[in-house]
C-alpha positions as a Markdown table, in Angstrom:
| # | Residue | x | y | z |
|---|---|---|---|---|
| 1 | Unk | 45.9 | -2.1 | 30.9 |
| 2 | Unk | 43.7 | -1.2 | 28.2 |
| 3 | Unk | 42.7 | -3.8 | 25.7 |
| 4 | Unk | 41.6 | -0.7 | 22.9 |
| 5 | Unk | 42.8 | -1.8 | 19.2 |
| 6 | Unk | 42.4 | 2.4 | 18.5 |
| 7 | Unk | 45.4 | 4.7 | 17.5 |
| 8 | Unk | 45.6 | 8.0 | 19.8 |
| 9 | Unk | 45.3 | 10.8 | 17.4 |
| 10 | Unk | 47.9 | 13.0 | 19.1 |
| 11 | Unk | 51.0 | 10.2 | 18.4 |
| 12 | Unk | 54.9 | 10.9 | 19.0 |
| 13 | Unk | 57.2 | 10.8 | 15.9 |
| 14 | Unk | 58.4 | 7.1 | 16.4 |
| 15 | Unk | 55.0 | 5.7 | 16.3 |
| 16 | Unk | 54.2 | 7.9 | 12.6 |
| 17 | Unk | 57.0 | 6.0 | 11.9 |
| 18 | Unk | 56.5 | 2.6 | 13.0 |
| 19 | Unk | 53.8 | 1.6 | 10.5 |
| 20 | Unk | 56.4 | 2.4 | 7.8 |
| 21 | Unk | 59.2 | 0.6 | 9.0 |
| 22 | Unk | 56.4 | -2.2 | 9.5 |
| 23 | Unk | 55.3 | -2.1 | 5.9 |
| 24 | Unk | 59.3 | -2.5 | 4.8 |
| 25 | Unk | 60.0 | -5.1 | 6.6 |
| 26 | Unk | 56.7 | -7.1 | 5.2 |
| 27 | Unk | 57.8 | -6.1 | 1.9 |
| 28 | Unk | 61.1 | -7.6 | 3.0 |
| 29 | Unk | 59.3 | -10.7 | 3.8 |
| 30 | Unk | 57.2 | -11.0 | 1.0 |
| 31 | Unk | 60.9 | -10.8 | -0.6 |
| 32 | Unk | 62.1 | -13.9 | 1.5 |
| 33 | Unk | 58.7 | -15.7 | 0.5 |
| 34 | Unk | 59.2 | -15.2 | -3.2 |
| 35 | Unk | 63.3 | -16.8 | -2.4 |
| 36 | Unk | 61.7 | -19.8 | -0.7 |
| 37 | Unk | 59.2 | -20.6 | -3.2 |
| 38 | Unk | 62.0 | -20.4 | -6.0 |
| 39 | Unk | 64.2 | -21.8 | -3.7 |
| 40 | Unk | 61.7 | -25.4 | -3.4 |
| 41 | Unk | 61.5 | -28.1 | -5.6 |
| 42 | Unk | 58.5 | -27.6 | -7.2 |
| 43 | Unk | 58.7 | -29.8 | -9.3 |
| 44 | Unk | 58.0 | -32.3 | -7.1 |
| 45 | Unk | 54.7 | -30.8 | -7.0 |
| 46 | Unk | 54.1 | -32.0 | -10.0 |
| 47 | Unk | 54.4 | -35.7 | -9.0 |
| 48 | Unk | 51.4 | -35.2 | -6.7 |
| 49 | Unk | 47.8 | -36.7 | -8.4 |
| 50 | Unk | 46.1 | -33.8 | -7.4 |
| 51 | Unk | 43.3 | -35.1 | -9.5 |
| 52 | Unk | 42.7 | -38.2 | -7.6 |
| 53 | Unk | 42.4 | -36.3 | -3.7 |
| 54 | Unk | 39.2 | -36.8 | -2.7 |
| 55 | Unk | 37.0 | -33.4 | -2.8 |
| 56 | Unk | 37.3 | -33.6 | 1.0 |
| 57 | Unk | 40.7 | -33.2 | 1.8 |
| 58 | Unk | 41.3 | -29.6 | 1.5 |
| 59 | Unk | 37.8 | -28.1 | 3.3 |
| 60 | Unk | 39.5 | -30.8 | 6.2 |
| 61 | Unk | 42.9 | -29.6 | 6.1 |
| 62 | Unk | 41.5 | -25.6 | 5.5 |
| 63 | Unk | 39.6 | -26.0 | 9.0 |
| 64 | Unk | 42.3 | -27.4 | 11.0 |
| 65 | Unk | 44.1 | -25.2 | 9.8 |
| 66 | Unk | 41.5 | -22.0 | 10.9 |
| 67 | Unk | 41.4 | -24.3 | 14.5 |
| 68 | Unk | 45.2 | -24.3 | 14.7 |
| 69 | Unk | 45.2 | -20.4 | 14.4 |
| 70 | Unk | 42.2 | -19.6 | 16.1 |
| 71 | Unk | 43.6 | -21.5 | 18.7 |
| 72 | Unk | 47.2 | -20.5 | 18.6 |
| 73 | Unk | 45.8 | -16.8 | 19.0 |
| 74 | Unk | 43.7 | -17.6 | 22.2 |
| 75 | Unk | 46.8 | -19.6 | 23.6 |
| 76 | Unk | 49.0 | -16.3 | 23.1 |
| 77 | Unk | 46.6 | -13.8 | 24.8 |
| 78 | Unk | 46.2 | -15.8 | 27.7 |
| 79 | Unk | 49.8 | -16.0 | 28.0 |
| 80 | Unk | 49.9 | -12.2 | 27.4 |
| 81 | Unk | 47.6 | -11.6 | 29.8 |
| 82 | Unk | 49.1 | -13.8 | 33.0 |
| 83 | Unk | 52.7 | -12.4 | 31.9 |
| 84 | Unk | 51.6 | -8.9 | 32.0 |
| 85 | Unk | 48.3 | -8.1 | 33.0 |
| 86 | Unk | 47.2 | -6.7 | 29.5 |
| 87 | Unk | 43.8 | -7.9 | 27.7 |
| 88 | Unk | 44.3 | -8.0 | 24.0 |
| 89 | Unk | 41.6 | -8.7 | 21.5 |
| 90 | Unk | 41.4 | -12.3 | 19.7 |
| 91 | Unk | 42.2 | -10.3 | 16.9 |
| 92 | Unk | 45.3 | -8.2 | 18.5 |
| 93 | Unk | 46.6 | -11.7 | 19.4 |
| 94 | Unk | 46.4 | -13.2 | 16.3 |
| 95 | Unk | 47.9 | -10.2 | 14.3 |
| 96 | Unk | 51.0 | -10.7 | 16.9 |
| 97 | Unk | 51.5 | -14.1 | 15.7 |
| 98 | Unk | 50.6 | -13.4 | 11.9 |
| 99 | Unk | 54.1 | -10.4 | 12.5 |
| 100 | Unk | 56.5 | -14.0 | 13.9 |
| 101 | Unk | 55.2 | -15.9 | 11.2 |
| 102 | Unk | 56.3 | -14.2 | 8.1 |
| 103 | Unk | 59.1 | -12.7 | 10.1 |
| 104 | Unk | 61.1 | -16.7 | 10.0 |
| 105 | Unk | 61.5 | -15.7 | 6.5 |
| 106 | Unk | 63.9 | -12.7 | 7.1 |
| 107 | Unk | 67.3 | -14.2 | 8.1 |
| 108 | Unk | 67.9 | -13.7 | 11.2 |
| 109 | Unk | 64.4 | -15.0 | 12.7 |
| 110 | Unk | 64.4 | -12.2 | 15.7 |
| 111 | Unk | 62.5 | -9.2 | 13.4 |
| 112 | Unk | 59.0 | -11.1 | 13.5 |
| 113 | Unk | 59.5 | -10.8 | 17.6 |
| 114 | Unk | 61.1 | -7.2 | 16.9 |
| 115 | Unk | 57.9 | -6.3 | 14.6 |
| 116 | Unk | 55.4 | -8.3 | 17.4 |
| 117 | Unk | 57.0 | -5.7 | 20.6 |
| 118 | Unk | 56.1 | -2.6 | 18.0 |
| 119 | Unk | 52.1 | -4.3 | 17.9 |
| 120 | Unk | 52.7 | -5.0 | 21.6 |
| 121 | Unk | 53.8 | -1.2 | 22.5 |
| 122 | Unk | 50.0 | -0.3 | 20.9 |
| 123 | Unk | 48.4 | -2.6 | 23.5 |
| 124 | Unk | 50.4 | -0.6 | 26.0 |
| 125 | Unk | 52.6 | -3.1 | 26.8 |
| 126 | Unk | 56.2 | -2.3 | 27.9 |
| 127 | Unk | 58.8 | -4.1 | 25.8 |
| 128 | Unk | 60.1 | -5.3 | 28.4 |
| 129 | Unk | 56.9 | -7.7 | 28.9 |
| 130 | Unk | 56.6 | -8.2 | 25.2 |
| 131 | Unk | 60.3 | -9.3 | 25.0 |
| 132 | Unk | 59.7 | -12.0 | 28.3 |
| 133 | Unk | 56.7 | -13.5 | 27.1 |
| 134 | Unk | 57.9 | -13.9 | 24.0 |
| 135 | Unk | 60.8 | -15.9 | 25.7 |
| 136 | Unk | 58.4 | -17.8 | 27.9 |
| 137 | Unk | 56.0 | -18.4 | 24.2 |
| 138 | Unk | 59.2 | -20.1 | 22.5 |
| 139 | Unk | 60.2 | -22.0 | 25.6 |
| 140 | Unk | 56.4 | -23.3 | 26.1 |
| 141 | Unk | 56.2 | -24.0 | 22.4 |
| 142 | Unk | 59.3 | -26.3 | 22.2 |
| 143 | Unk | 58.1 | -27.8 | 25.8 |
| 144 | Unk | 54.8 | -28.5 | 24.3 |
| 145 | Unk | 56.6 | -30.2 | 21.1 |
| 146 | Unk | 58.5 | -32.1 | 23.8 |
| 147 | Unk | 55.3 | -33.8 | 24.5 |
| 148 | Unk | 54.2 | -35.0 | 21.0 |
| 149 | Unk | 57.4 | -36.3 | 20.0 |
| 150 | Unk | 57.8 | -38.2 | 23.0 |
| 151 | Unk | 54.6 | -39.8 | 22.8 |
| 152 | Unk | 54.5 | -40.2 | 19.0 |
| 153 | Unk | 58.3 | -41.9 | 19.9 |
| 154 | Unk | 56.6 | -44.6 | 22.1 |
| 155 | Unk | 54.4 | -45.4 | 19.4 |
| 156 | Unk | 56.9 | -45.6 | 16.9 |
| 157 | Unk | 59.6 | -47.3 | 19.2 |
| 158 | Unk | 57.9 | -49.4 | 21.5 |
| 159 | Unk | 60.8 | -51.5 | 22.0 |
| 160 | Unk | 62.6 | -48.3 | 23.6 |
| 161 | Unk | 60.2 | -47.1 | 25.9 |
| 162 | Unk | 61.7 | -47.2 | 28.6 |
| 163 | Unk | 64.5 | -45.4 | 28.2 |
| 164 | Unk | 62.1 | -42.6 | 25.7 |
| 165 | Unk | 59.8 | -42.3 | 28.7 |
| 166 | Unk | 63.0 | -41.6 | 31.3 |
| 167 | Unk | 64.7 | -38.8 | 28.8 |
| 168 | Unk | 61.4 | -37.6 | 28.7 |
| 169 | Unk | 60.8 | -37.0 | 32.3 |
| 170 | Unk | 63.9 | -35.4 | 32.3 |
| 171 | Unk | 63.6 | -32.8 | 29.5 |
| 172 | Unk | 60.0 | -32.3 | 31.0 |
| 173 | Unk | 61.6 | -31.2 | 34.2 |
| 174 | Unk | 64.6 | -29.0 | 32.8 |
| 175 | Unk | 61.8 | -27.5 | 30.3 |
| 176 | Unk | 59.2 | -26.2 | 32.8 |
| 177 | Unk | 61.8 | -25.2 | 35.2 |
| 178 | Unk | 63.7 | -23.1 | 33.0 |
| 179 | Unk | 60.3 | -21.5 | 31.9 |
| 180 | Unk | 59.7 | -20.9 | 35.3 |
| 181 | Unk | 62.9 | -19.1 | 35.9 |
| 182 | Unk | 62.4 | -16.8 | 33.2 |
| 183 | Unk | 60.3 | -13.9 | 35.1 |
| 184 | Unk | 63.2 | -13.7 | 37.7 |
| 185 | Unk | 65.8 | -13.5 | 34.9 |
| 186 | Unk | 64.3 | -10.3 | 33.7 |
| 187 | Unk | 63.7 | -9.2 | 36.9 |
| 188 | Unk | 67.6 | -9.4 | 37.9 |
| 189 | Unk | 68.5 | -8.0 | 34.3 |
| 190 | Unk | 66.1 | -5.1 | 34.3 |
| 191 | Unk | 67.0 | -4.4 | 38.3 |
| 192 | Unk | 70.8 | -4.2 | 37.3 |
| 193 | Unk | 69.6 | -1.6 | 34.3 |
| 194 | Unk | 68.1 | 0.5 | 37.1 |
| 195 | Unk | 64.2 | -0.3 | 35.3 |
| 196 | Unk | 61.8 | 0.6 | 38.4 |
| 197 | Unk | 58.4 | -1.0 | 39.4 |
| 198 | Unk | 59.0 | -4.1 | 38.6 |
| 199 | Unk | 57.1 | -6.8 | 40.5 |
| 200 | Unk | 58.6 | -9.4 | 42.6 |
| 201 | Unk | 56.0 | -12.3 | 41.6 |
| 202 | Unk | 53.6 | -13.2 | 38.8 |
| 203 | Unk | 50.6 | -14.3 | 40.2 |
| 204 | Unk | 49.1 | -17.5 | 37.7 |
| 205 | Unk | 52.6 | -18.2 | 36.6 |
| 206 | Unk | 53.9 | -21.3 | 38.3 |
| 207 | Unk | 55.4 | -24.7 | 37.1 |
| 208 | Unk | 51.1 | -25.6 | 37.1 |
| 209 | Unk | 50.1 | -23.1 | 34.7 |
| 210 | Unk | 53.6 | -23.6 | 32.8 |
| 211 | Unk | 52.0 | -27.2 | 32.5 |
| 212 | Unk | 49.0 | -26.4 | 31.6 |
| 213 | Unk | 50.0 | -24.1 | 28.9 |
| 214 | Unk | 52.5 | -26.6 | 27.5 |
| 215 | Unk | 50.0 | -29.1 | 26.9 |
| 216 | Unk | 48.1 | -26.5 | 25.1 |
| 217 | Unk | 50.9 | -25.8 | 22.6 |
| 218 | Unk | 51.1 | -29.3 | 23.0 |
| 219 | Unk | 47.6 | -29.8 | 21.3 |
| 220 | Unk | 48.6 | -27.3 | 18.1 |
| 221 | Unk | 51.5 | -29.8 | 17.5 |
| 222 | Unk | 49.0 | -32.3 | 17.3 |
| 223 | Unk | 47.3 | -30.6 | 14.7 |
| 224 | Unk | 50.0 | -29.6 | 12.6 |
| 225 | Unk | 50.9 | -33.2 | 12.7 |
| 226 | Unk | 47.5 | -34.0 | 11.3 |
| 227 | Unk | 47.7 | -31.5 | 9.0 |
| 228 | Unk | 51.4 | -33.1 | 7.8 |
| 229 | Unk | 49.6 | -36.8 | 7.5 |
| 230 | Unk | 46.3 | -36.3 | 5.8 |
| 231 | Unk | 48.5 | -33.9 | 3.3 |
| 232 | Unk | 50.5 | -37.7 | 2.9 |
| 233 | Unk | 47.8 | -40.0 | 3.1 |
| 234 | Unk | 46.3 | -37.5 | 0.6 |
| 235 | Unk | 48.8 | -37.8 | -2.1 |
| 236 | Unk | 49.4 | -41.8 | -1.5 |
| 237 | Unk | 47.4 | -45.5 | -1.4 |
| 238 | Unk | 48.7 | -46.1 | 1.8 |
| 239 | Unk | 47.1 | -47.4 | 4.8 |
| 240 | Unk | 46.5 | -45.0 | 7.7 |
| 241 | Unk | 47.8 | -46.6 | 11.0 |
| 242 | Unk | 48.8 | -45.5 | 15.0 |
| 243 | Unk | 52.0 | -46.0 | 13.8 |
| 244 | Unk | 52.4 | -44.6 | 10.5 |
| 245 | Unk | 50.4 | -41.0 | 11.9 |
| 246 | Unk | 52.8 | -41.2 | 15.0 |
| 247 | Unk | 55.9 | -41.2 | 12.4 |
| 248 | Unk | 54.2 | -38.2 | 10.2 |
| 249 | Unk | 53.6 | -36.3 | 13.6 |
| 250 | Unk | 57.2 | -37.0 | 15.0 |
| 251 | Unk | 59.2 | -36.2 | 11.6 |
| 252 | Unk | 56.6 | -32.9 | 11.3 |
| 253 | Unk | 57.5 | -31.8 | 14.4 |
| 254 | Unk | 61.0 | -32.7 | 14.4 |
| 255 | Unk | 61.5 | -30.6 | 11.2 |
| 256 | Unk | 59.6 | -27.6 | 12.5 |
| 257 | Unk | 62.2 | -27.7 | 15.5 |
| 258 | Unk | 65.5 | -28.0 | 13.3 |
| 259 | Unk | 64.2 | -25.7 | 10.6 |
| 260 | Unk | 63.7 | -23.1 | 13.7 |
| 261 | Unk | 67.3 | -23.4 | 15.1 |
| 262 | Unk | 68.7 | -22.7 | 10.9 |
| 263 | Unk | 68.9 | -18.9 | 12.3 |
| 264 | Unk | 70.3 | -17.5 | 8.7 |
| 265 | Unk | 67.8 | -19.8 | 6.7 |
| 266 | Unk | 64.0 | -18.4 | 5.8 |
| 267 | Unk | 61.6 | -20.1 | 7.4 |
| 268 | Unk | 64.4 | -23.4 | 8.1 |
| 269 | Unk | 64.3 | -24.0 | 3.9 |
| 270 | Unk | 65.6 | -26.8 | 3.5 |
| 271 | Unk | 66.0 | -28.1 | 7.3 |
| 272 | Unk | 62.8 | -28.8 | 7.6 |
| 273 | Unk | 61.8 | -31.0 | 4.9 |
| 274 | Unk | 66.2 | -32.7 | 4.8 |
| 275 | Unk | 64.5 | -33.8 | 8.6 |
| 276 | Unk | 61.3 | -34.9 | 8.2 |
| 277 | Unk | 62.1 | -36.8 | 5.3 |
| 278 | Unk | 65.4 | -38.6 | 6.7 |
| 279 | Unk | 63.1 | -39.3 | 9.6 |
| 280 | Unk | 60.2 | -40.9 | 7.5 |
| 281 | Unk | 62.7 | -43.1 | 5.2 |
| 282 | Unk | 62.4 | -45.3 | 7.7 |
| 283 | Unk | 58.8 | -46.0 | 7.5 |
| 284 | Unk | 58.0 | -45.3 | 3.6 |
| 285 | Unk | 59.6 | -44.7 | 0.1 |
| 286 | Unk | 62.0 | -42.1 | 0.0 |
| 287 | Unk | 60.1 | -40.0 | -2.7 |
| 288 | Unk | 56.8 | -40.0 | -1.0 |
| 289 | Unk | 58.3 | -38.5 | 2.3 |
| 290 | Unk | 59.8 | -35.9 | 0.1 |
| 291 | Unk | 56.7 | -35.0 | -1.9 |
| 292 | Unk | 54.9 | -34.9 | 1.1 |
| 293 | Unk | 57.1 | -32.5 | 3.1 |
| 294 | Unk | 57.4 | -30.2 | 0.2 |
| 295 | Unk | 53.5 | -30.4 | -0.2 |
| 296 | Unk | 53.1 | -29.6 | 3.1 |
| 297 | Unk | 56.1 | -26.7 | 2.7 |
| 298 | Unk | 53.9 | -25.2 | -0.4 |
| 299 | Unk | 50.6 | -25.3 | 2.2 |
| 300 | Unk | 52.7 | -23.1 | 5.4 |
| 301 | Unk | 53.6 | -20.5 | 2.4 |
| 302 | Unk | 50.7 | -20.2 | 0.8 |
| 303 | Unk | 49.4 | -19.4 | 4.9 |
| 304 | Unk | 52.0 | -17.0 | 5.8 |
| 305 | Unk | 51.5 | -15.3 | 1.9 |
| 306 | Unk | 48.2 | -14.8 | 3.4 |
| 307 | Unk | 49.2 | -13.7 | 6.7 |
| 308 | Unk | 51.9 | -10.9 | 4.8 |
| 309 | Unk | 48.9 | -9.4 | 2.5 |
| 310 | Unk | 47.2 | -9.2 | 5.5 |
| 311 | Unk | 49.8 | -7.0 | 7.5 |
| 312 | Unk | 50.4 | -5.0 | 4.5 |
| 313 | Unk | 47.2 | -3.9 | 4.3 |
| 314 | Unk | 46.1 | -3.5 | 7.9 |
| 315 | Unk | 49.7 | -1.3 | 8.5 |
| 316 | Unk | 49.0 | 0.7 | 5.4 |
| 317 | Unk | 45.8 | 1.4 | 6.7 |
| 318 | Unk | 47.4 | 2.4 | 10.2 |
| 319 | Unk | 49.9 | 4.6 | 8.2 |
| 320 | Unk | 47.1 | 6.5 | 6.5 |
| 321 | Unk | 45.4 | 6.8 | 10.1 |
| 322 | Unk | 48.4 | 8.3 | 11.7 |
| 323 | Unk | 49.2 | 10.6 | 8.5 |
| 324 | Unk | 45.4 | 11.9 | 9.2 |
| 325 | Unk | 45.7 | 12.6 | 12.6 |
| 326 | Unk | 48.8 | 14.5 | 12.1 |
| 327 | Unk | 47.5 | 16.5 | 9.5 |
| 328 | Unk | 44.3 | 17.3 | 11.8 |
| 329 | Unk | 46.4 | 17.8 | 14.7 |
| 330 | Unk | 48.5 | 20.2 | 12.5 |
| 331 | Unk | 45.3 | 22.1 | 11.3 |
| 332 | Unk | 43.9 | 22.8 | 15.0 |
């Protein structure tokens, strides 16, 4: 399949369409963002001694933060690309994740993965592929989150790890089976729908590679969870241990889990940081596990803000593209 980023200059209606449809529902988003910042408790925020975090800490948390997207967008193509054969662009890939992003912020949650198959159909890429690997990212994201918590839980719980390390094994098994399982599934579905030339195998996607990329995701929970504890050990005088990082990382990921499954809340408002925080009381002051979760809360926004400017501009660009080669088409 071709990897081009370039808009054909002879397009059919629904594409003209698409990048408007595309900017509305970013300016729907934008909407939701503008709820969940009025929506948080900032005044929280202004419990935090930003004047005593070292210089340091945000050039630290600002490059993880490039590493965890950078990376995220590289762990996406290649999943693209054994799922359907299509080479997207770095770039491409990362605008597909920017669309499910700021989409978690219309209620709902499905229109970022309804806006990501419209930037998928540009690549060429039936929606049928788009819609699976989409299903094989969430299940490989939640598989890879699987991992952290259960090894941040032996850290935190050593006196249960037995029985952590058995329900692990478990889930581990169910988790990459099921991913497994979900090429055939839309294989039967589309069969029964009477969709033709459709492969009987995947070739590179098999309970190894379901692994492997599961362990990759496995690494961006890692840094989001480093992300979550140098935001805390930031805004606090407390000591930075194995155990009190494994608690940060297992609440952080915990949250981001719930907060996904709150279908009708934006972006898991709320959720997220009522998790984290129950989770940390255990291990520090009440208010500090707050201020911390709705620090780090005020950090994902100001990211996905940046994200929605982003799409806004690159679809009104694509809108202007598509209105000029209409007009040119028109003229000849």
């Amino acid at each position: 399949m071709p990897d081009s980023d370039s808009i054909p200059a002879n397009v059919p209606q629904g594409r003209r369409l698409r990048p408007l449809l595309s900017i509305a529902v970013v300016l729907f988003v934008v909407a939701g963002l503008y709820f969940v910042v009025r929506a948080m408790p900032v005044e929280l925020l202004g419990e935090a001694r930003i004047k005593s975090v070292a210089w340091w800490t945000f050039p630290v948390i600002g490059l993880l933060q490039v590493v965890f997207l950078l990376l995220a967008a590289e762990i996406w193509r290649r999943v693209v690309h054994v799922l359907s054969g299509a080479r997207v662009s770095l770039w491409s890939s990362y605008l597909q994740l920017a669309v499910v992003s700021v989409g978690k912020y219309v209620p709902g949650k499905v229109w970022g993965f309804v806006a990501r198959a419209g930037e998928m159909h540009r690549q060429q890429i039936p929606v049928h592929l788009s819609v699976m690997s989409s299903v094989v990212e969430q299940l490989l994201v939640m598989t890879g989150a699987l991992l952290v918590a259960v090894a941040a839980a032996l850290v935190v719980l050593p006196d249960h790890r037995l029985a952590i390390s058995a329900a692990g094994v478990v889930l581990l098994i169910v988790a990459v089976a099921t991913s497994t399982k979900v090429p055939a599934l839309t294989r039967w579905v589309l069969r029964r729908r009477h969709v033709q030339n459709i492969p009987d195998e995947i070739p590179g996607y098999h309970a190894k590679s379901v692994f492997a990329f599961a362990l990759a995701y496995g690494v961006l929970w890692l840094l989001s969870g480093a992300i979550f504890s140098i935001i805390y050990f930031s805004l606090f005088d407390a000591a930075a241990s194995g155990e009190s990082v494994a608690a940060l990382t297992f609440a952080n990921t915990a949250g981001i889990v719930l907060g996904f499954f709150a279908f009708f809340v934006p972006g898991g408002l709320g959720v997220r940081e009522a998790v984290a925080t129950g989770i940390l009381a255990e291990f520090m002051p009440v208010r500090e596990a707050l201020l911390a979760a709705v620090s780090y809360r005020a950090w994902m926004v100001l990211i996905d803000g940046l994200n929605a400017v982003l799409i806004l501009v690159r679809e009104t660009q694509v809108a202007k593209q598509e209105h000029m080669s209409q007009r040119n088409g028109n003229a000849q």
